[in-house]
N, C-alpha and C positions, 0 to 999 in steps of 0.2 A: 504493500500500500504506500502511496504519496500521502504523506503527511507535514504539517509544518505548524511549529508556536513561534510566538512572539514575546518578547519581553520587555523591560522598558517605560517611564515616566515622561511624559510631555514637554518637562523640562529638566531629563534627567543625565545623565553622562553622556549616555548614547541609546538608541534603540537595538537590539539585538533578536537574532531568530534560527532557530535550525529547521534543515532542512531535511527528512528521510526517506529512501524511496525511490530517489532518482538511479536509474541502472548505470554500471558504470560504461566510460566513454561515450559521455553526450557533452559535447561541443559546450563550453560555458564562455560568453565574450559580455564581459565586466562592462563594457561600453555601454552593451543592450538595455543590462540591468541601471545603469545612471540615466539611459534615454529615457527608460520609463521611469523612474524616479521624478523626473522632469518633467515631462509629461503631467502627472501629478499635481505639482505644484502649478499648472499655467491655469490660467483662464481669467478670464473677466468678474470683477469683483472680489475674489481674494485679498486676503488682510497683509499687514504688514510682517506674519509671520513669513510667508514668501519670500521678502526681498532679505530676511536673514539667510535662512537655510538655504546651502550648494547642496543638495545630497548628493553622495555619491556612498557607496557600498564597498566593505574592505571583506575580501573572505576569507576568513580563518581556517580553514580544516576544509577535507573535501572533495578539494579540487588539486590537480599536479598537473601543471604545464598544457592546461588549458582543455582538462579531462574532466570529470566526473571519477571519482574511485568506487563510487558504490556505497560511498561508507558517509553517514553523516553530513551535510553541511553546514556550517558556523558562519552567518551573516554579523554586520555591523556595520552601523550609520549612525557617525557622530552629530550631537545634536550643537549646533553653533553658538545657540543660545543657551549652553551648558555655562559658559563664562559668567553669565550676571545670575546662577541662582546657585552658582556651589555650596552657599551656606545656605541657601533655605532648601537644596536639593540633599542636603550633604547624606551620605549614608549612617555615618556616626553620630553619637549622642552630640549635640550640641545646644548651647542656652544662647539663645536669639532673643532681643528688644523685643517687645510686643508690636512695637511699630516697622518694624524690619523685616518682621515674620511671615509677611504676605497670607495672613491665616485667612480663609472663605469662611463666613459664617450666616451669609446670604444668599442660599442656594435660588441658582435659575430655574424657573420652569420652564419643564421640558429638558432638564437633564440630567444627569445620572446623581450628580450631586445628592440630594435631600433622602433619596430612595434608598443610596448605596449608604452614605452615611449610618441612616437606619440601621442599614443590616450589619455592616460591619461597626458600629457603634462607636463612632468619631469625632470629636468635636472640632476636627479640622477638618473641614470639605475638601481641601486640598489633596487629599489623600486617596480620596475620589476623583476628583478633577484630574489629577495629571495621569491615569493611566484611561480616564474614557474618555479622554480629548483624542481626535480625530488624527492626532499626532501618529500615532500606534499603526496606522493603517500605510505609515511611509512601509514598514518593515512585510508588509502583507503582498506592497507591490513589489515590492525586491524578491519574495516568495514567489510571487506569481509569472515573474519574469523567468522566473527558471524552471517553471511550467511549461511557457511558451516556447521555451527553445527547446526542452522534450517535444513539445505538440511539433513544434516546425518542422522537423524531422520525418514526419508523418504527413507533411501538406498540410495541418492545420493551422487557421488562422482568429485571430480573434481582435474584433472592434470594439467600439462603443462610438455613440455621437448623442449629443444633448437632443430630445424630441419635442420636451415643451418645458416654459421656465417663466412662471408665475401667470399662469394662462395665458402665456402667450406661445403657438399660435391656437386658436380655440381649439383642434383637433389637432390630437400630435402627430407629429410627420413620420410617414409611412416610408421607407425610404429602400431601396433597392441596393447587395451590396455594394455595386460600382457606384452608386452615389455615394454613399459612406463611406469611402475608399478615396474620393476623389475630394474630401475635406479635408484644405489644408492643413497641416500641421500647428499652423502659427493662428489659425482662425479663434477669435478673442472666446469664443465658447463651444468651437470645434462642434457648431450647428450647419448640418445641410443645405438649409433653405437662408439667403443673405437677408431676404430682406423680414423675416422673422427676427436672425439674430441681431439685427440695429436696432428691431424694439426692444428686443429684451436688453438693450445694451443700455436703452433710453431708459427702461423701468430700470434697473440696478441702480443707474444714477439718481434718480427718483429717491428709490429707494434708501438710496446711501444719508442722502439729504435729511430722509423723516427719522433716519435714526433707527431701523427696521431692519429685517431680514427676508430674503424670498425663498420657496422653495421649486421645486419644477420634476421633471422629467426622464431621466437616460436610459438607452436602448444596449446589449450586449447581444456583437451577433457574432454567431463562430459558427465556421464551415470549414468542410475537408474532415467531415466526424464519420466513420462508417455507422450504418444502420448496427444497433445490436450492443451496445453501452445502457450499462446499467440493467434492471430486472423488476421485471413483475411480482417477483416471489415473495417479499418479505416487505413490511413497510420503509423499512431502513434502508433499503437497496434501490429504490425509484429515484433514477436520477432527477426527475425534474422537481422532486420533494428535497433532496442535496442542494441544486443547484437555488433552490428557495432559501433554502435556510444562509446559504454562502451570502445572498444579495442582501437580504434583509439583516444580516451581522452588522452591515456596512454601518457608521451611524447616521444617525436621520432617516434612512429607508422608515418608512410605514407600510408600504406594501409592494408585492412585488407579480406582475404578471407574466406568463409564459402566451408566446404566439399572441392569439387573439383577447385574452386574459378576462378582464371581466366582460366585455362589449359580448362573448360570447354566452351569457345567459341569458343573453334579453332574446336571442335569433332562435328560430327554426335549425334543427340537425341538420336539414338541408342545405343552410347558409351556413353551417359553420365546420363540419366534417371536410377532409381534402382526399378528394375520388384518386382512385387508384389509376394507374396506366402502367405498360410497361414498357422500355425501349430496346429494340430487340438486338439494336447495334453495340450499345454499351452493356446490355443485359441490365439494368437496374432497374427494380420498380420506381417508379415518378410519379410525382404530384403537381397539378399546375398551380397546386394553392398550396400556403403554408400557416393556414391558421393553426395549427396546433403546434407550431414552434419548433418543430423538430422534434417532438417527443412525443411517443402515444404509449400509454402502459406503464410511464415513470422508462420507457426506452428508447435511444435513440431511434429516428429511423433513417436516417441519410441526408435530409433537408437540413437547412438551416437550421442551428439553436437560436432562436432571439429571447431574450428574456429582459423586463423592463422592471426598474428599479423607481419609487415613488419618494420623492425627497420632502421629509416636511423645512420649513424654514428654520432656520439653523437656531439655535436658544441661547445665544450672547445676542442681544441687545445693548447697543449706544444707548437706545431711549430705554433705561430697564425697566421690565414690567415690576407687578407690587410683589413682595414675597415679606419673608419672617425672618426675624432675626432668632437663631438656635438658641441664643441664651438668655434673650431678655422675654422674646415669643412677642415682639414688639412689630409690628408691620414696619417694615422698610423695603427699599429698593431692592431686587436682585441684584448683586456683584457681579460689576465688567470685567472681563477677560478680554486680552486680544482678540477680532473674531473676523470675518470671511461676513458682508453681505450676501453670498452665495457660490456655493461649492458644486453645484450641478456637473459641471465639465471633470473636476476631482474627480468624485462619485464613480461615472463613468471607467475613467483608468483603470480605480478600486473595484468596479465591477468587472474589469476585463479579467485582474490578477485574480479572484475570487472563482471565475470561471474557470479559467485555468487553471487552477490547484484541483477543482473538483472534477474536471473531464482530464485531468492528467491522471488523478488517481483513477477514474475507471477505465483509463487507456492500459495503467500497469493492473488493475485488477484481472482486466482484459487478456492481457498479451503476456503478464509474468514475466520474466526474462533478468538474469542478475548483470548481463551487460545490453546496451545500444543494441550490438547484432544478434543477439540470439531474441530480442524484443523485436525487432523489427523482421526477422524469420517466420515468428509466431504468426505476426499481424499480415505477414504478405500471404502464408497459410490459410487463414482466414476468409482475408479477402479473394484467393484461388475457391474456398466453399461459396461464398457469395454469390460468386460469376456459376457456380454451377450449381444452384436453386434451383 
């Protein structure tokens, strides 16, 4: 199995992550893993955490002369902003001023603060704060990065582009992969359609101004997956109940839809099932429609994966909404944090890396193999039964 943790404080030394799972000798270029790191941090609206952090990924263990061993790997991405909180991040005991202490005692609504507090019985929110800030999720795309260079090996690929971002545009864009493919790189919210994304460029700013936050949209699509990933057997084994749970982990997700998603229970079976064909040249069953996303029975079937991520507005407020003070129980303001007017195009990247850990693992579920070629043996075996169904 592909597996991967993370580890790490928001504002802590560094973020760190292993990785297990990967067969050895598969191609690992560090460049990848920084491109998507960066990736990441771009887009329109983003906070001032951005113009701190260069991430870039150092790996420890693993990897030999630009291999995979098979054995482990040991990520790390230093956080830049580790320099101004050494004493409030420090690991060892220390006695800090009360006013130096950056202590949280005015949890946000709508995040992890006041809940987690609770359970883990805190009187520093902080404690909470710095491992369910958004921060945690650099370590997941450097994870996820090294998925996709397993998947690429196999022809798979995997996007994402922003579809709709604070109702704008009313119906979120439908988009074909060569349109998704053909958004540039540098495009300020790595949206399809231009002239939706100058609205939404226009609401952010809007937005920036009232002192608010938006939330919106992003679509994750991966193709070059052979039919027959994942299993009907068990409930733990349906890929597209995986691939749920990997999206909605994300923070901010509230929901998350596959193919046609909810639009498909208000239609007739007729509108919404994708008829069968076959093509007798390439041998593969085909669908001219893909509302079920690429997955029927929690399994692949050869089409397209699309699965869409639902981002609520992010819960630091400039204008804080009202909240409680923990020890006086006094109404006050929620506590500022540095924050992102919106992270939708983020999200996106997060959702690509998430996808990839989870179709990387049912790819070694799949194919088994302790190196690259005896995994890619399997899978061309495989694919030899396929052609003769």
């Amino acid at each position: 199995m592909l597996r991967f943790t993370t580890a790490g404080e928001s504002h802590g030394r560094a973020l760190v992550a292993i990785v297990e799972g990967l067969p050895a000798g598969v191609p690992v270029d560090v460049a990848q893993i920084d491109a998507e790191l960066k990736r990441r941090q771009w887009g329109y609206g983003r906070g001032g955490r951005m113009k701190i952090e260069q991430d870039h990924v150092e790996i420890l263990s693993g990897v030999r002369h630009g291999l995979t061993l098979g054995s482990p790997l040991a990520l790390m991405i230093d956080n830049k902003d580790w320099a101004n909180w050494t004493e409030v991040m420090a690991a060892d005991p220390r006695n800090i001023e009360p006013q130096k202490s950056r202590r949280l005692k005015r949890p946000r609504p709508g995040h992890a603060d006041l809940a987690g507090g609770l359970k883990y019985d805190v009187r520093d929110l902080r404690n909470i704060l710095e491992r369910a800030s958004a921060r945690e999720t650099t370590a997941r795309v450097a994870c996820g990065a090294l998925a996709k260079q397993l998947l690429a090996q196999f022809g798979a690929e995997i996007r994402s582009h922003v579809i709709q971002l604070g109702g704008i545009p009313d119906r979120a864009l439908d988009l074909s992969w060569e349109e998704i493919a053909a958004i540039p790189e540098e495009a300020p919210l790595r949206c399809g359609d231009t002239k939706a994304q100058q609205q939404m460029i226009e609401l952010i700013d809007r937005t920036r101004e009232a002192g608010d936050t938006i939330g919106g949209v992003f679509e994750v699509v991966a193709r070059g997956f052979v039919p027959g990933l994942g299993s009907h057997t068990s409930w733990d084994k349906k890929l597209d109940g995986l691939l749920g749970q990997a999206i909605m982990s994300i923070p901010a997700v509230k929901a998350v839809a596959i193919g046609a998603g909810a639009e498909a229970s208000a239609l007739p079976g007729s509108e919404v099932h994708d008829e069968i064909a076959y093509n007798s040249e390439t041998k593969d069953f085909i669908r001219a429609t893909n509302r079920a996303g690429g997955l029927e029975g929690g399994i692949t079937n050869g089409e397209e994966i699309r699965i869409r991520g639902h981002l609520k507005p992010l819960s630091t407020l400039r204008r804080p909404l009202r909240s409680v003070d923990i020890d006086t129980k006094q109404e006050e303001s929620a506590a500022f944090e540095r924050s992102d007017i919106t992270a939708v195009p983020a999200a996106g990247v997060i959702g690509e890396a998430m996808a990839a850990l989870i179709l990387g693992a049912a790819m070694r579920e799949k194919f088994g193999g302790d190196s690259l070629g005896e995994m890619m043996r399997n899978f061309e075996g495989y694919r030899e039964q396929l052609r003769g169904y």
